[in-house]
N, CA, C and O atoms as a GROMACS GRO file, in nm:
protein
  452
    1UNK      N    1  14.813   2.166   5.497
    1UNK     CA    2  14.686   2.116   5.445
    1UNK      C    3  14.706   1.974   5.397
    1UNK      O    4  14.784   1.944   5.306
    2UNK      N    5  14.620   1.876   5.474
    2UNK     CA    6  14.687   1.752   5.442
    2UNK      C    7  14.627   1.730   5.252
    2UNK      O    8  14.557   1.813   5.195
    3UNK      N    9  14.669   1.621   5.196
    3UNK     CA   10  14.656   1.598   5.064
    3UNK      C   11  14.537   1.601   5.024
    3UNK      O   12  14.501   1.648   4.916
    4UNK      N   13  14.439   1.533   5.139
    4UNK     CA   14  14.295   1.502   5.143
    4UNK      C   15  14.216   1.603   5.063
    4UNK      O   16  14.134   1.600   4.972
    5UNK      N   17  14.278   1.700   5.140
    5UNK     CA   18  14.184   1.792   5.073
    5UNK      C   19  14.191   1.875   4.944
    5UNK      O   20  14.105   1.946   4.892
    6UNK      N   21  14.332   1.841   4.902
    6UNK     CA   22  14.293   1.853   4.755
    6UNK      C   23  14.200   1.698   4.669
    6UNK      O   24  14.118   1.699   4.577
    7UNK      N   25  14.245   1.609   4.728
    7UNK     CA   26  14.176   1.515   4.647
    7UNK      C   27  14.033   1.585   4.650
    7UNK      O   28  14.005   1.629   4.538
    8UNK      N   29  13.938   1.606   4.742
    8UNK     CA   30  13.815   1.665   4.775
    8UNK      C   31  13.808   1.763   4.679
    8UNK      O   32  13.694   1.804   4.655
    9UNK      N   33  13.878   1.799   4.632
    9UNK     CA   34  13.852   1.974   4.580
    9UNK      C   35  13.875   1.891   4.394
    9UNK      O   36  13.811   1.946   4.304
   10UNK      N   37  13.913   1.838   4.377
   10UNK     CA   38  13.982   1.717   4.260
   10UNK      C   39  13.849   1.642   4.252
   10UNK      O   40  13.829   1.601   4.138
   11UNK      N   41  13.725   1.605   4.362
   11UNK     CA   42  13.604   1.535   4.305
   11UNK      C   43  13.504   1.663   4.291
   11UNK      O   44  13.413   1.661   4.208
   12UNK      N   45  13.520   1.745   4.354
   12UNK     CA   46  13.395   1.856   4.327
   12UNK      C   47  13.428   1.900   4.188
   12UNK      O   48  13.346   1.885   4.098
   13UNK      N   49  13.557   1.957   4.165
   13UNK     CA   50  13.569   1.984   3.958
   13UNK      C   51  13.513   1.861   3.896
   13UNK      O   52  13.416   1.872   3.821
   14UNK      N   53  13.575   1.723   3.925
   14UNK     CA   54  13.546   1.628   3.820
   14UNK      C   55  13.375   1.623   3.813
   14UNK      O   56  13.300   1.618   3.716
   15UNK      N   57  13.343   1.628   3.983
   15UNK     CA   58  13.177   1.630   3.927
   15UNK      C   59  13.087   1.728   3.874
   15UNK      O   60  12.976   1.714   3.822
   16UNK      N   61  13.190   1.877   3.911
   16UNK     CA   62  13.093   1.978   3.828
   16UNK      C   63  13.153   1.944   3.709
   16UNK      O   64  13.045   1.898   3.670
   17UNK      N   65  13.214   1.927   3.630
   17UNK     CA   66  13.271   1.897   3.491
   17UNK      C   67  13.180   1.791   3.443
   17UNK      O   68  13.138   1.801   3.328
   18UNK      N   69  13.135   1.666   3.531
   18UNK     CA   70  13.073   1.584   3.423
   18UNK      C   71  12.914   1.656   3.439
   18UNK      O   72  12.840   1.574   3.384
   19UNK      N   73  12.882   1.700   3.458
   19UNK     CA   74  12.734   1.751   3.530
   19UNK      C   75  12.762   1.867   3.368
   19UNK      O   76  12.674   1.889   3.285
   20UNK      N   77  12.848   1.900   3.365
   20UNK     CA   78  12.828   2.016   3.253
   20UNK      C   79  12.807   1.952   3.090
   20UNK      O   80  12.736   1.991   2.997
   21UNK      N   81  12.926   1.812   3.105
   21UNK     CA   82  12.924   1.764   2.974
   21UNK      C   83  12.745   1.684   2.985
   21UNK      O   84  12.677   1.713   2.886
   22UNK      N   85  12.700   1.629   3.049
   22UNK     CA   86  12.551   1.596   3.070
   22UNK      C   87  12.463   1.672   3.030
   22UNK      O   88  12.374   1.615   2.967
   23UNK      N   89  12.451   1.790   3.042
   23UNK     CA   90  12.400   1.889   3.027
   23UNK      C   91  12.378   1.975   2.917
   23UNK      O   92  12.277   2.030   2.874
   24UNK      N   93  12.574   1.970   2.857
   24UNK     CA   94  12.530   2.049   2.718
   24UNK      C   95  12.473   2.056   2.649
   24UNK      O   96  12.485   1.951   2.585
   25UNK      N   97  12.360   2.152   2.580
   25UNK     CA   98  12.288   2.129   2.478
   25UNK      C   99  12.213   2.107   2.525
   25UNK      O  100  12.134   2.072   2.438
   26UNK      N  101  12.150   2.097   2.652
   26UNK     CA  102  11.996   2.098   2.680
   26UNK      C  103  11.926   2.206   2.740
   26UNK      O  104  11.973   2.304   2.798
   27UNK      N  105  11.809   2.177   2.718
   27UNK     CA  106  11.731   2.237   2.773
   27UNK      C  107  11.680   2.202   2.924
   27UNK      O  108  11.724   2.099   2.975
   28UNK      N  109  11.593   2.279   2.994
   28UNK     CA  110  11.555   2.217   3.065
   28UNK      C  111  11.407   2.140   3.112
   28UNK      O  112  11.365   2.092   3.217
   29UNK      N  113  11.337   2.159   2.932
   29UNK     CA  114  11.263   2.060   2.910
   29UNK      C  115  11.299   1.886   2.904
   29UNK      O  116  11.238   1.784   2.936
   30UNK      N  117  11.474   1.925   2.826
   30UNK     CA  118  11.450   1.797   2.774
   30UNK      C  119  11.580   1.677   2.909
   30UNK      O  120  11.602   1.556   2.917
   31UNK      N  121  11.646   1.836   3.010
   31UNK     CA  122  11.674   1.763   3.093
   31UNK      C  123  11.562   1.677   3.191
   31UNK      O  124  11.569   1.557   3.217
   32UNK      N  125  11.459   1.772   3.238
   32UNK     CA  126  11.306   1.750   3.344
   32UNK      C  127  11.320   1.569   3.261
   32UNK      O  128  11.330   1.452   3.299
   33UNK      N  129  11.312   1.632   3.152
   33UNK     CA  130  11.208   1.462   3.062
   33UNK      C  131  11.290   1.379   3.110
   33UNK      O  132  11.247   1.316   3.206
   34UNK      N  133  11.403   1.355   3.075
   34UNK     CA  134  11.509   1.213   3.100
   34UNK      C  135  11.516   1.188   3.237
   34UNK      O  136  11.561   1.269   3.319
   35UNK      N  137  11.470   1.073   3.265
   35UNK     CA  138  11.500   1.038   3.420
   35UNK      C  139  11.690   1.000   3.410
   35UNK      O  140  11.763   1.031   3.505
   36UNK      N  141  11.752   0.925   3.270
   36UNK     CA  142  11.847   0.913   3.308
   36UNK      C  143  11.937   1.041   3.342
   36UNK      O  144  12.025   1.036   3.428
   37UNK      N  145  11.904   1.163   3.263
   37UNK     CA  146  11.961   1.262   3.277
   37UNK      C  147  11.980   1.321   3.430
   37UNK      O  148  12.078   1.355   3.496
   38UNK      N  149  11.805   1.316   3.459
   38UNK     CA  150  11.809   1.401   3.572
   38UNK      C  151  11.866   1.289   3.684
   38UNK      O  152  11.913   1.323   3.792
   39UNK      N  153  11.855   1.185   3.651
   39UNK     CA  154  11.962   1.084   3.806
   39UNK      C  155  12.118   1.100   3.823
   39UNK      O  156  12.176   1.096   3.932
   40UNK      N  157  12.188   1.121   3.680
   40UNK     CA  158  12.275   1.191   3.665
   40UNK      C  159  12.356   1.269   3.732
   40UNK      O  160  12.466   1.262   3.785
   41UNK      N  161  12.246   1.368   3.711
   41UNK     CA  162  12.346   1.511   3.767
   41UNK      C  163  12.246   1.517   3.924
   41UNK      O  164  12.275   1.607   4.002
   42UNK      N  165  12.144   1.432   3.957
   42UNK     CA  166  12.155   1.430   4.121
   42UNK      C  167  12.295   1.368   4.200
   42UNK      O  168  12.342   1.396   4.311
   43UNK      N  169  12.340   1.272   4.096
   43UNK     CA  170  12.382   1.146   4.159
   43UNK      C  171  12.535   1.214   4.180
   43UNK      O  172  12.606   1.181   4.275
   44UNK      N  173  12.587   1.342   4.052
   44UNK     CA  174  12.724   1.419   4.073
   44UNK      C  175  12.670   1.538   4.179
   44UNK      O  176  12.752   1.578   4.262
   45UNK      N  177  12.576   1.578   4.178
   45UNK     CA  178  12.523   1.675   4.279
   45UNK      C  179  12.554   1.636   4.446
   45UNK      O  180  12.593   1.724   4.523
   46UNK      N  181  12.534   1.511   4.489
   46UNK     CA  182  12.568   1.445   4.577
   46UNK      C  183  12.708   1.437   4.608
   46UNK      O  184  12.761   1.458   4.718
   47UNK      N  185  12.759   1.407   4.505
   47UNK     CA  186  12.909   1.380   4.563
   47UNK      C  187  12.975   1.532   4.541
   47UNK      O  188  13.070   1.559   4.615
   48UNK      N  189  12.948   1.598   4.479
   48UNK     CA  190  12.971   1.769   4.503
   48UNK      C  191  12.938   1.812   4.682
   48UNK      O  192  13.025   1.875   4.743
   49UNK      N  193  12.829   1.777   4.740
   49UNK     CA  194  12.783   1.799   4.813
   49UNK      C  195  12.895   1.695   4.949
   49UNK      O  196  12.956   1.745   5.043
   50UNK      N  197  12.888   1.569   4.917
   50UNK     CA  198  12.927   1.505   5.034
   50UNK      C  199  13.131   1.541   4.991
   50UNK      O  200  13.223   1.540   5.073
   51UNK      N  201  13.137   1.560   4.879
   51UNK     CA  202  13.285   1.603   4.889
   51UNK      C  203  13.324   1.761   4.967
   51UNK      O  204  13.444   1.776   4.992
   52UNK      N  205  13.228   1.880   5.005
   52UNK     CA  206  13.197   1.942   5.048
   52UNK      C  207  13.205   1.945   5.229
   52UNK      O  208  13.262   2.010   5.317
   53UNK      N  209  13.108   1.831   5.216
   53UNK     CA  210  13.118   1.802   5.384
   53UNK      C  211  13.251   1.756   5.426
   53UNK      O  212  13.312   1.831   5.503
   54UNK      N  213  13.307   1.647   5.389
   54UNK     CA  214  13.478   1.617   5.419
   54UNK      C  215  13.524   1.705   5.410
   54UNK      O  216  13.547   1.747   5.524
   55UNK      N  217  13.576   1.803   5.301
   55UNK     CA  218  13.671   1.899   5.304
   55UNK      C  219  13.586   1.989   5.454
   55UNK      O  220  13.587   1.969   5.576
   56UNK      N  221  13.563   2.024   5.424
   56UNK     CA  222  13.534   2.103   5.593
   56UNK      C  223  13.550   2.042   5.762
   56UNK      O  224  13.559   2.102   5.870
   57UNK      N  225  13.549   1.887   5.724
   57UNK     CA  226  13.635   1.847   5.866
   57UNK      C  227  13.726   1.873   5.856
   57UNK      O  228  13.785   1.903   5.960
   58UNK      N  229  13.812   1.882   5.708
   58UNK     CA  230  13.990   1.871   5.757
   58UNK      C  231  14.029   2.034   5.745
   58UNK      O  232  14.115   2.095   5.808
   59UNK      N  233  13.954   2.076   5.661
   59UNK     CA  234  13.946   2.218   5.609
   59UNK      C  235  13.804   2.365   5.678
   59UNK      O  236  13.747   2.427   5.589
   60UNK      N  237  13.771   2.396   5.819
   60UNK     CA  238  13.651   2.456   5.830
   60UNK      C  239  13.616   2.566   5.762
   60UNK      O  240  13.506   2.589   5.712
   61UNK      N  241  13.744   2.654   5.763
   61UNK     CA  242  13.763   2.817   5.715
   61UNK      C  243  13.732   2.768   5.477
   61UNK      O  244  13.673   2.824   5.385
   62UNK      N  245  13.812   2.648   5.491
   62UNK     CA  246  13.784   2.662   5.278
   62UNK      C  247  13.687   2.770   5.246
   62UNK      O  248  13.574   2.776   5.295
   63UNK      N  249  13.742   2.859   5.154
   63UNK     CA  250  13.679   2.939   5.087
   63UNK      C  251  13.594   2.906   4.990
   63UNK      O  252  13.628   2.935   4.875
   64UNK      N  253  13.490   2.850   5.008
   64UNK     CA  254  13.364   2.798   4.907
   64UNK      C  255  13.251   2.865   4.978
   64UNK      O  256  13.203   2.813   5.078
   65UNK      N  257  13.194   3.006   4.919
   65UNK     CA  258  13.129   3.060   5.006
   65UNK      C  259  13.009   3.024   4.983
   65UNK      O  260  12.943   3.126   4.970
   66UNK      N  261  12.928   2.910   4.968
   66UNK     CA  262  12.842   2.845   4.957
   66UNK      C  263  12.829   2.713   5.017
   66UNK      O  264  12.738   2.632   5.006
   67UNK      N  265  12.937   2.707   5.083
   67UNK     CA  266  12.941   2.516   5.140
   67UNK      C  267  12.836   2.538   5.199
   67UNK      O  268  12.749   2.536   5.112
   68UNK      N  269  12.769   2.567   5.344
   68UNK     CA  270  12.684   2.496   5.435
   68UNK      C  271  12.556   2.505   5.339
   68UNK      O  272  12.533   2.384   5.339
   69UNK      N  273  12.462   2.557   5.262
   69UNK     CA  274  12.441   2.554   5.152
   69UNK      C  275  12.430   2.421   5.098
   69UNK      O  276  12.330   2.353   5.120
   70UNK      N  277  12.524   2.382   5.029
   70UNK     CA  278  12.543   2.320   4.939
   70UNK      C  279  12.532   2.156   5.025
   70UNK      O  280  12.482   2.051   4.983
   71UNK      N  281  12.600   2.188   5.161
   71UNK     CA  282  12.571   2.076   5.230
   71UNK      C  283  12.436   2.037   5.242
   71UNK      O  284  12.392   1.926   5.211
   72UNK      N  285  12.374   2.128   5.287
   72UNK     CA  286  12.235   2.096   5.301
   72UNK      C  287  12.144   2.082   5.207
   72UNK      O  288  12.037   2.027   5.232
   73UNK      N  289  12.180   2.140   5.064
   73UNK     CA  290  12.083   2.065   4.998
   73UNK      C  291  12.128   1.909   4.896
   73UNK      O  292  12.073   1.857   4.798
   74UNK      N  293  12.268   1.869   4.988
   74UNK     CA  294  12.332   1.719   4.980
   74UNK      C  295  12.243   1.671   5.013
   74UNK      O  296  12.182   1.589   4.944
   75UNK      N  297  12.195   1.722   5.174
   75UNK     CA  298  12.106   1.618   5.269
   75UNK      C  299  11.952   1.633   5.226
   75UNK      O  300  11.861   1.555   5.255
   76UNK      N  301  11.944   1.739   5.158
   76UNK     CA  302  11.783   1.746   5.124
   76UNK      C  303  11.811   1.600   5.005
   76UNK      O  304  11.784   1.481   5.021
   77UNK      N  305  11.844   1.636   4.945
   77UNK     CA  306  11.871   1.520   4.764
   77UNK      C  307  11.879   1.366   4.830
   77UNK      O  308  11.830   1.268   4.773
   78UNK      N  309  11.944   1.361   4.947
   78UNK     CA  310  11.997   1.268   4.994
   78UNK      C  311  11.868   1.154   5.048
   78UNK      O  312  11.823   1.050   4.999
   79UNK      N  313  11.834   1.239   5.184
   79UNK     CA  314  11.742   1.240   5.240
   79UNK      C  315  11.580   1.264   5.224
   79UNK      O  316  11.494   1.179   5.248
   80UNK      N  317  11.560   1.376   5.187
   80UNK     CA  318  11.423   1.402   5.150
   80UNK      C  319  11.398   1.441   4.990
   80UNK      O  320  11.344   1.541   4.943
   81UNK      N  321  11.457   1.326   4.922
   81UNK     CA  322  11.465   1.401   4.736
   81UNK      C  323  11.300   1.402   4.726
   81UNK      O  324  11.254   1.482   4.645
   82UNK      N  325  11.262   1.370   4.756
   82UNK     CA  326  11.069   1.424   4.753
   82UNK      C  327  11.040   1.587   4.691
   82UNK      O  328  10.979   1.651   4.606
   83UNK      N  329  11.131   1.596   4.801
   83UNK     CA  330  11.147   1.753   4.806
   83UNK      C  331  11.172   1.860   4.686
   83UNK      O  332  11.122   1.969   4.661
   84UNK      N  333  11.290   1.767   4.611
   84UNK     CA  334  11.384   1.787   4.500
   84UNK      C  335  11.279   1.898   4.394
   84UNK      O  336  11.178   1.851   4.342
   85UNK      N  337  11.310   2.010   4.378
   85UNK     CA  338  11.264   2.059   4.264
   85UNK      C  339  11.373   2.042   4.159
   85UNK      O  340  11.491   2.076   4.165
   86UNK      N  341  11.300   1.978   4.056
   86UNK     CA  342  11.410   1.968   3.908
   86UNK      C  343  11.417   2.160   3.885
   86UNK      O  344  11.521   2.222   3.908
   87UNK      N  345  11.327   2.207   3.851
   87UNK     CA  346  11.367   2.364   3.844
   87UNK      C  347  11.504   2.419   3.896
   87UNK      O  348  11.598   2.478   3.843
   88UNK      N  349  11.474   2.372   4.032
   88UNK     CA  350  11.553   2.451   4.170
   88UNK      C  351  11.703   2.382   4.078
   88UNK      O  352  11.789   2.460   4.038
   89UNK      N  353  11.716   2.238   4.055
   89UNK     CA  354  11.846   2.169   4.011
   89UNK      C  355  11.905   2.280   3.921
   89UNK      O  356  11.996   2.361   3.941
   90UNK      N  357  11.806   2.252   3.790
   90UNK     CA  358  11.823   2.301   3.719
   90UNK      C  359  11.912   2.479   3.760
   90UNK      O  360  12.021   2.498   3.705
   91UNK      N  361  11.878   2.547   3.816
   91UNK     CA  362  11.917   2.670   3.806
   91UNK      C  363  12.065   2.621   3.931
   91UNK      O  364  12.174   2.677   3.934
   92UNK      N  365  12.038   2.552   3.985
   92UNK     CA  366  12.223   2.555   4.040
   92UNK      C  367  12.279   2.523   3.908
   92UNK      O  368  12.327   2.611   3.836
   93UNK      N  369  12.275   2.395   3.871
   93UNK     CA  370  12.368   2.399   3.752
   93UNK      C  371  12.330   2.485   3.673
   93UNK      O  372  12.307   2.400   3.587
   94UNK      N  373  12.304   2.570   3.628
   94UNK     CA  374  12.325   2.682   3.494
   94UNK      C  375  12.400   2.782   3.620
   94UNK      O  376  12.504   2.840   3.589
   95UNK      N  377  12.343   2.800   3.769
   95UNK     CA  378  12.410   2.962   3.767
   95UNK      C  379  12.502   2.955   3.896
   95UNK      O  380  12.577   3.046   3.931
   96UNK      N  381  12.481   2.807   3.976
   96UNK     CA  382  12.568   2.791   4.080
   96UNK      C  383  12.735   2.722   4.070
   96UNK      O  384  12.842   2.728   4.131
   97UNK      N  385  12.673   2.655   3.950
   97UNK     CA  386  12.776   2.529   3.987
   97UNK      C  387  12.935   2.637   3.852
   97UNK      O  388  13.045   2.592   3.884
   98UNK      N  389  12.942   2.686   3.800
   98UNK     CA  390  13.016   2.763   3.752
   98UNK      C  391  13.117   2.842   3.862
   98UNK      O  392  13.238   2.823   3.870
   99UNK      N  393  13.024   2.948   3.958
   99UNK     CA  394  13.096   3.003   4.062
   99UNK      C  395  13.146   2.873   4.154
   99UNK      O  396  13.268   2.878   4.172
  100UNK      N  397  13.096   2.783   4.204
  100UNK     CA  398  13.163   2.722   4.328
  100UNK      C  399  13.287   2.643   4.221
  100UNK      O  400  13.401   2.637   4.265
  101UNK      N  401  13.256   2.587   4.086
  101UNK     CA  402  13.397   2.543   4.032
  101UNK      C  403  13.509   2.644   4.016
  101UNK      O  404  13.620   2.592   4.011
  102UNK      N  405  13.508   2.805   4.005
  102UNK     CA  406  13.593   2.855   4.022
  102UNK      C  407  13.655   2.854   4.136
  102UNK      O  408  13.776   2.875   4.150
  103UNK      N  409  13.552   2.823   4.250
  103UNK     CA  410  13.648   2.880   4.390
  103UNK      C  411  13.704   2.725   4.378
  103UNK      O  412  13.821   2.711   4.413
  104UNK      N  413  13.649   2.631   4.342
  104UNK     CA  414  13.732   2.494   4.413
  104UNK      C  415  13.857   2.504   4.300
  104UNK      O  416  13.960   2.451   4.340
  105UNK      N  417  13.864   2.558   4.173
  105UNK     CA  418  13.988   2.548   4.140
  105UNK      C  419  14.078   2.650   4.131
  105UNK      O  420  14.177   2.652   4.057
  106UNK      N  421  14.036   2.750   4.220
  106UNK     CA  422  14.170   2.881   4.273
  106UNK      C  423  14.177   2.823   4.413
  106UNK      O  424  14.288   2.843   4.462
  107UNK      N  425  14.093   2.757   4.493
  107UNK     CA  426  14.141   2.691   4.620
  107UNK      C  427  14.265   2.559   4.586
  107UNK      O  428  14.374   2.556   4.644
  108UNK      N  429  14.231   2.476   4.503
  108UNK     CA  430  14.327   2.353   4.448
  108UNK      C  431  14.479   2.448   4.429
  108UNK      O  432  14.588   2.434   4.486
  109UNK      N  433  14.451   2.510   4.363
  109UNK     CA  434  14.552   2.598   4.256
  109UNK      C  435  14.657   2.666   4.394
  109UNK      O  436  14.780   2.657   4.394
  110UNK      N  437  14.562   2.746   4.525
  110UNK     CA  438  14.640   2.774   4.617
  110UNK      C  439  14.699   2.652   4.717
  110UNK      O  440  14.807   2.660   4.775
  111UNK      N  441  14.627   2.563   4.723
  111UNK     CA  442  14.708   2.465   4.774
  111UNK      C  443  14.860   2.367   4.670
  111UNK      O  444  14.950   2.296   4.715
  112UNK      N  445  14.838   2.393   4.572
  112UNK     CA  446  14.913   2.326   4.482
  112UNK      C  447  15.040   2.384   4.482
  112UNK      O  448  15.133   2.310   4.451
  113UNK      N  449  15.066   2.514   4.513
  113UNK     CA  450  15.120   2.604   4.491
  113UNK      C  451  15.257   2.614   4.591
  113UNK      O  452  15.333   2.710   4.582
   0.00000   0.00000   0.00000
């Protein structure tokens, strides 16, 4: 497994990690309200997402049983953020982004190993 792909697996924690410290303590009234907030955790949502897509060129099988998923709603945020429900955000980070940081750091953890 070349190195790459732990670095990849090394930006999806750092960005679910800052997406959490952003977050603490809010609601999701008072995330909706802040545009800086909510550009934020689009802007780590993205690179969760496009760090996602790389690891799967070098890596197809990675156990993140949510990548194509997660890819695609990279390209929705990316591409059509029109689209973007703050709700929809909102509930990955409270109930998604927990499970995919476990798998990216028992995947790191098995490559480290």
């Amino acid at each position: 497994m070349p190195l790459r792909a732990q670095a990849y697996l090394f930006d999806i924690i750092q960005a679910i990690e800052a997406i959490e410290e952003f977050t603490r303590g809010q609601t999701f009234e008072s995330y909706h309200q802040s545009r800086l907030l909510v550009s934020a955790v689009e802007r780590q949502l993205s690179i969760v997402g496009e760090a996602i897509t790389q690891l799967l060129k070098i890596e197809p099988n990675a156990p993140i049983n949510a990548a194509k998923q997660i890819v695609g709603f990279r390209n929705i945020l990316i591409h059509n953020y029109a689209r973007v429900s703050q709700a929809v955000i909102w509930k990955i980070v409270q109930d998604d982004l927990p499970v995919l940081k476990a798998e990216a750091q028992t995947f790191l953890e098995r490559l480290e190993a």
